[in-house]
N, C-alpha and C positions, 0 to 999 in steps of 0.2 A: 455668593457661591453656594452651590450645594451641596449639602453633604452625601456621598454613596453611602445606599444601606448595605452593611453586610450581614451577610448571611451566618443567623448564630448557630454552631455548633449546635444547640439543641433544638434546632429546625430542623436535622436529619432525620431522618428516616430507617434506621438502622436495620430494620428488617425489611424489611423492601431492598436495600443495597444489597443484602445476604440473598435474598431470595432472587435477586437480577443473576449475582456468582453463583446461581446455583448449590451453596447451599443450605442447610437443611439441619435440625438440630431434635435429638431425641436423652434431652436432659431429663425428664418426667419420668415416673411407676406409667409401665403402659397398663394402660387400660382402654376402654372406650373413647373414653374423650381425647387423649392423645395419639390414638392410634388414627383414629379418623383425621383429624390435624395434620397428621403425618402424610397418609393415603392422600388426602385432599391435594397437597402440595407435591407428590411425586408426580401426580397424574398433571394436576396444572405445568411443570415445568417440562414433564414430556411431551405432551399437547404444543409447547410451543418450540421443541427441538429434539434432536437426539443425541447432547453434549454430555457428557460425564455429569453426572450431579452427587456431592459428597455430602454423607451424611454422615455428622460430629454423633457421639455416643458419650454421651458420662450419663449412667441410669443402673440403679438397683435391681432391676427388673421389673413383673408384674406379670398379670395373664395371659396364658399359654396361646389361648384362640383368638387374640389380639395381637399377639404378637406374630403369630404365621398369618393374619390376613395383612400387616404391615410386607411380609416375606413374598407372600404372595403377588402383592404387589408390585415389590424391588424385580420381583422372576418376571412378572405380567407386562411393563413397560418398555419401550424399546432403549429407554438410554440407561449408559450401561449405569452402575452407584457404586459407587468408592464410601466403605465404611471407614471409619476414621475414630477409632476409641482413645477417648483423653478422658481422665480420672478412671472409670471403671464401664468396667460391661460384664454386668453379672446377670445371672439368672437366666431370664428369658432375652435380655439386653445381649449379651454372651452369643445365643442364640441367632441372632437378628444379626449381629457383628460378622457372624461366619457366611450368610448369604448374600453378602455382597460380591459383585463384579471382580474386585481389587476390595484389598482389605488390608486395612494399616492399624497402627497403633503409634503413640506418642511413647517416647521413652522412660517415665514415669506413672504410666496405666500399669492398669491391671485388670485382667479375665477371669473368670468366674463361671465355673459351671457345678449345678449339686440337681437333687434329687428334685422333683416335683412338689408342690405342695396341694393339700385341697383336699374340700370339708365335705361329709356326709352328713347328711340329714332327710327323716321322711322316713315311710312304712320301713319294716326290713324287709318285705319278703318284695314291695313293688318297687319302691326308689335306692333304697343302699345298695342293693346286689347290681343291680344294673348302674348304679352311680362308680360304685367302687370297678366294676372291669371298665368303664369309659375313662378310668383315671390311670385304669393299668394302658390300656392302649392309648392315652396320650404320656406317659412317659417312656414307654416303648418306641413311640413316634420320635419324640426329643433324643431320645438317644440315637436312632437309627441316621435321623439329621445332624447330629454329630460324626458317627462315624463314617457319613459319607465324606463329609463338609471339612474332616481333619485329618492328621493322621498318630490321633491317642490312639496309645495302645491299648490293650484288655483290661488289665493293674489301672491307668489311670481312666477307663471309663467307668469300672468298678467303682472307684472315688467319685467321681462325678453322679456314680446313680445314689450310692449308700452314706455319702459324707457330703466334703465343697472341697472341687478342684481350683486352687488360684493357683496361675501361672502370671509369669512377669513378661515384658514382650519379647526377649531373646528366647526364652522357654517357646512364645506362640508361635515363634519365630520356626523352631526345630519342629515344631506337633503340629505346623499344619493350619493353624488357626489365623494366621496374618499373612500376609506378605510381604511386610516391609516395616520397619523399624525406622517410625522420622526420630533424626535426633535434632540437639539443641544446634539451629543454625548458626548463633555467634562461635561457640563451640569450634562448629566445621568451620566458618569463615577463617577463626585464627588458627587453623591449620593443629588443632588438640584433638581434632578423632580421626 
């Protein structure tokens, strides 16, 4: 007799199954290298449909013009993207979380929004002056994409430009910033929410 071979668990494929469900994961500081990652794989699963594709968020942040050509993206494609924030979405992450289609949170996250960061260097009179107003109009830009994107008020975008606004997801829930609160399914199943 012969023996069947099974198939061992660590024959799967793990990203390739996520990447079949559509989705999508932005755990990484964006920058360059992640953001491209990212784009790459929004456009491949567009290319082959126009089905919901959800993108998981747990990320610190990272660069402001990586992070809207990532946005840029999510708007550019035709299927629509379900952001989906578990652990955190701060910064520029924060950011990216608010341009989704449909926009969720886990009930244990947390949002994050605060001021801009970024460095001068080079002549004063050729590179700083002209560096420093390119830093005022992309903070002005962050902000303006918040206030479309939510509904903080004056006081909490104030906190957002001059401090760090964290909010918890019933908080994002009231301002604008998610749409929908997953909670613990065992939870709901036993009839406790």
């Amino acid at each position: 007799m012969k023996k069947k071979k099974k198939k061992l668990v660590k024959d799967l494929d793990t990203a390739q199954i996520l990447l079949r469900k559509r989705q999508l994961f932005l755990f990484d500081i964006i920058n360059g290298k992640s953001a491209k990652t990212l784009i790459r794989d929004l456009i491949a699963l567009d290319s082959l449909n126009n089905k919901p594709i959800i993108l998981w968020i747990n990320s610190g942040g990272g660069n402001v013009s990586d992070g809207f050509s990532i946005i840029d993206t999510m708007k550019g494609i035709s299927s629509p993207v379900i952001t989906l924030i578990v652990g955190e979405a701060c910064s520029m992450a924060g950011i990216i979380s608010i341009a989704g289609d449909q926009r969720w949170m886990c009930e244990n996250a947390i949002w994050m929004s605060h001021e801009m960061a970024g460095g001068i260097w080079g002549d004063y009179t050729s590179k700083v002056l002209d560096r420093a107003d390119f830093l005022k109009k992309e903070q002005n830009k962050l902000l303006e994409f918040i206030k479309i994107h939510t509904k903080l008020n004056q006081r909490e975008l104030q906190k957002a430009k001059k401090g760090e606004l964290w909010l918890y997801p019933e908080e994002c829930k009231v301002k604008g910033i998610i749409d929908k609160v997953l909670k613990d399914k065992k939870r709901r199943r036993n009839g406790l929410q």
